[in-house]
C-alpha positions in Angstrom: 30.8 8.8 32.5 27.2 9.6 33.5 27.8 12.8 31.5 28.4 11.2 28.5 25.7 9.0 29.2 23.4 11.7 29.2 24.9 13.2 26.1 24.5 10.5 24.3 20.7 9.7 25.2 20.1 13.3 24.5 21.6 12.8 20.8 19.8 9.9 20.2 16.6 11.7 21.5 17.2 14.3 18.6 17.9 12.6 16.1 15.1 10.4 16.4 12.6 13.3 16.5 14.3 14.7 13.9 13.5 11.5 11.6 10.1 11.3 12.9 9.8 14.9 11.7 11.2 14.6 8.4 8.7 11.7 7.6 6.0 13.9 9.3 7.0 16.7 6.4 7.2 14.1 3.6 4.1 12.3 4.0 2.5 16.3 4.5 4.2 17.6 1.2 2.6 14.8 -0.8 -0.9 14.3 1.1 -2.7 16.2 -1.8 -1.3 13.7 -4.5 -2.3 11.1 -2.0 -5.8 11.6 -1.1 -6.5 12.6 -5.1 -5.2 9.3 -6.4 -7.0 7.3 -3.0 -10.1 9.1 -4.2 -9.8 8.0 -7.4 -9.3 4.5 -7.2 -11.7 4.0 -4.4 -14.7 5.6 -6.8 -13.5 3.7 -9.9 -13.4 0.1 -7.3 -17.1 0.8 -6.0 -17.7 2.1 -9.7 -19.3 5.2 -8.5 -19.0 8.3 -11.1 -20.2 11.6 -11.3 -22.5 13.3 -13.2 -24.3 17.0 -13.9 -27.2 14.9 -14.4 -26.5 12.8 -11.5 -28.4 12.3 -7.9 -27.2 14.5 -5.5 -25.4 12.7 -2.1 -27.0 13.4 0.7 -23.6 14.2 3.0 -20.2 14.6 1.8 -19.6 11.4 3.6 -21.7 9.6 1.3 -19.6 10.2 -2.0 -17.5 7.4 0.0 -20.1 4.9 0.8 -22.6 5.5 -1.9 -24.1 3.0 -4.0 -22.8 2.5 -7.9 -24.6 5.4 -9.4 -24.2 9.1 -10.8 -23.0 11.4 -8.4 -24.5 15.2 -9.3 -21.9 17.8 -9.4 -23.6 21.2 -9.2 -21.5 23.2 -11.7 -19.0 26.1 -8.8 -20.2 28.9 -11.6 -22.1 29.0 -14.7 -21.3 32.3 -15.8 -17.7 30.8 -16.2 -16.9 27.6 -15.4 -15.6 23.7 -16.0 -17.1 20.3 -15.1 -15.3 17.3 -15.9 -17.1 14.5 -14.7 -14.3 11.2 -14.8 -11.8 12.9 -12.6 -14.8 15.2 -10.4 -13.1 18.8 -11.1 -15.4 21.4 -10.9 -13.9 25.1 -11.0 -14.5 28.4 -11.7 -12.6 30.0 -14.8 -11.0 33.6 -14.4 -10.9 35.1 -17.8 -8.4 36.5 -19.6 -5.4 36.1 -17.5 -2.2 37.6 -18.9 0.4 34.0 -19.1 3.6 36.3 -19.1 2.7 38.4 -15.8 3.7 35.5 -12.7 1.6 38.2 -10.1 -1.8 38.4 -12.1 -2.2 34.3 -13.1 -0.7 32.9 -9.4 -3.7 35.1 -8.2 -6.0 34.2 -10.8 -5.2 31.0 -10.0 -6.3 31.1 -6.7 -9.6 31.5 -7.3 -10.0 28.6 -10.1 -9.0 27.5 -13.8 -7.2 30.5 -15.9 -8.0 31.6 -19.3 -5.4 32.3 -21.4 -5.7 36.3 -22.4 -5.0 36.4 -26.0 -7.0 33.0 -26.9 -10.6 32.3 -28.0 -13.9 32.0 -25.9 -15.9 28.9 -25.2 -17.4 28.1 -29.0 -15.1 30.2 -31.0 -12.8 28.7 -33.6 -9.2 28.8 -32.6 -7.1 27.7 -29.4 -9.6 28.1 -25.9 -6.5 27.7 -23.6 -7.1 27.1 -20.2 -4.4 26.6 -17.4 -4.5 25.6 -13.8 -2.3 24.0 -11.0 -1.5 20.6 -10.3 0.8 21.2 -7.1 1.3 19.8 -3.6 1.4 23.5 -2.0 -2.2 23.7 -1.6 -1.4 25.2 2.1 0.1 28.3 0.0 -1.8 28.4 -3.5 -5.1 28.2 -2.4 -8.3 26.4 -2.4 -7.7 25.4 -6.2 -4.1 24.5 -6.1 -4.7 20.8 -6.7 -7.3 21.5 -8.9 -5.9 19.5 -12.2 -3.5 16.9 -10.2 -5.6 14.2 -11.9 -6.2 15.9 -14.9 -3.5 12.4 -16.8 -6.7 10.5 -16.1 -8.0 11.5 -19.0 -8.0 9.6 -22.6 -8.7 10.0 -25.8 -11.0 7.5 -27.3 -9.7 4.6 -29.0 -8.1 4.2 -32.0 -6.2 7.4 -31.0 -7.5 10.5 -32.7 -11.2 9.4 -31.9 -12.9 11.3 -29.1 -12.7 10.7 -25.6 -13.4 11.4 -22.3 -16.0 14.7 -21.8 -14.7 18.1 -20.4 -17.9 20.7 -19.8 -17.4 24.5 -20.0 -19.9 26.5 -18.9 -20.4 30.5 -19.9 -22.9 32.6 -19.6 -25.1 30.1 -19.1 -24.3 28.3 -21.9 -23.2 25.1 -22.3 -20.1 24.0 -24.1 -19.1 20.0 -24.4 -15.7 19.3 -25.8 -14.3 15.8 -25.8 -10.7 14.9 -25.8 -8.7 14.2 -28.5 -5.0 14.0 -27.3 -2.7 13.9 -24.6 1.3 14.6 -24.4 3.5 16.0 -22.5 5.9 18.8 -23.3 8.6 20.4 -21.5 8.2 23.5 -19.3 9.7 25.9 -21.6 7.5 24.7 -24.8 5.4 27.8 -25.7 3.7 26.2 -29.2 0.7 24.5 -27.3 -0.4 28.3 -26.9 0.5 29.4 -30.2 -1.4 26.4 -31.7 -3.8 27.9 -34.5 -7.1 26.3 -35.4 -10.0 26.7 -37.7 -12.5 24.9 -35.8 -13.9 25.2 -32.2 -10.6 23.4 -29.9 -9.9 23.7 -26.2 -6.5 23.1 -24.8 -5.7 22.3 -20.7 -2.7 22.8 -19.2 -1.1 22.1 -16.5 2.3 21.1 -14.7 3.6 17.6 -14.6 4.5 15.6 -12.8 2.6 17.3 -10.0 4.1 19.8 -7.5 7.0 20.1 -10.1 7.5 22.6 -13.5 9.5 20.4 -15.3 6.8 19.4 -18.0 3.7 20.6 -19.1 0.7 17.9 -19.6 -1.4 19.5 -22.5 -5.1 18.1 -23.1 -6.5 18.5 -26.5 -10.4 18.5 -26.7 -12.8 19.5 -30.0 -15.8 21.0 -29.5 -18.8 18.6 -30.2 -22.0 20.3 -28.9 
């Protein structure tokens, strides 16, 4: 009897650490969605934004605690680069990353946003394509692997087909504003937001959706405007 006592305190040990530890791995897995979306609405509630023309914080701290005002954001390069401002991404672009070769954009990606080999530079007329992750495996992909988990948050302007929200490339020093113009999503295998054509200067940002998963792809649509 004390046997099965034992036994049975045992099992009941087990199977409560095992519950504790699948929670543990849960809440884990999905802590970068978390603390992006936690971010997000805590700025928009104390209405603080960012800005490249913005003060700069004095601590990292204070980007919590700061008073309603522009936030700087000190472009990560200006040789190659993207700043946009509503959602606080700031990244370094790798250029001219082959999209059918898995080894050379997973490590591009690594090290910031990819540019699509094949597809126009920042200014050019035709398709600027640039691609970057939106997953929860930031332990394995890297510094940058949650880089464009918010990247939904941004709209075009009303009535749809007007200009939006602001997305900043940066290259060679130059500076390249594009504003958004449309938002959809597409499934994973859907190839033509790459093979779009265009006579004008455009930008197209892609990334997975929802995050962590390859089901879709969420494709931003942005015209050059200065």
């Amino acid at each position: 009897m004390e046997n099965k006592k034992l036994l049975f305190v045992i099992m009941r040990t087990l199977s409560n650490l095992l519950i504790i530890f699948g929670i543990f791995l849960f809440l884990f897995s999905i802590w970068p969605y978390a603390r992006d979306e936690i971010l997000y609405r805590w700025y928009s509630f104390r209405g603080i934004h960012f800005s490249l023309e913005g003060k700069a914080p004095k601590s990292r701290f204070a980007y919590l605690i700061s008073q309603p005002s522009p936030l700087r954001i000190d472009p990560a390069s200006k040789d190659f680069g993207i700043v946009i401002e509503k959602i606080n991404v700031n990244a370094p672009i790798v250029k001219n990353v082959s999209v059918t070769d898995p080894k050379a954009y997973q490590l591009a990606l690594r090290d910031g946003v990819a540019h699509a080999k094949g597809t126009v530079l920042p200014g050019e007329n035709g398709n600027f394509y640039l691609f970057a992750h939106s997953s929860l495996d930031y332990w394995a992909l890297g510094k940058y692997a949650t880089v464009f988990n918010m990247l939904r948050k941004l709209e075009a302007g009303p009535p749809v087909g007007e200009a939006g929200d602001k997305i900043v490339i940066f290259y060679k020093g130059e500076r390249f504003d594009y504003q958004v113009l449309d938002k959809k999503v597409v499934p994973g295998w859907d190839i033509s937001p790459l093979t779009e054509k265009y006579d004008t200067p455009m930008m197209t940002l892609q990334t997975c959706y929802p995050p962590g998963t390859t089901l879709n792809r969420l494709i931003i649509t942005a015209e050059l405007v200065k």
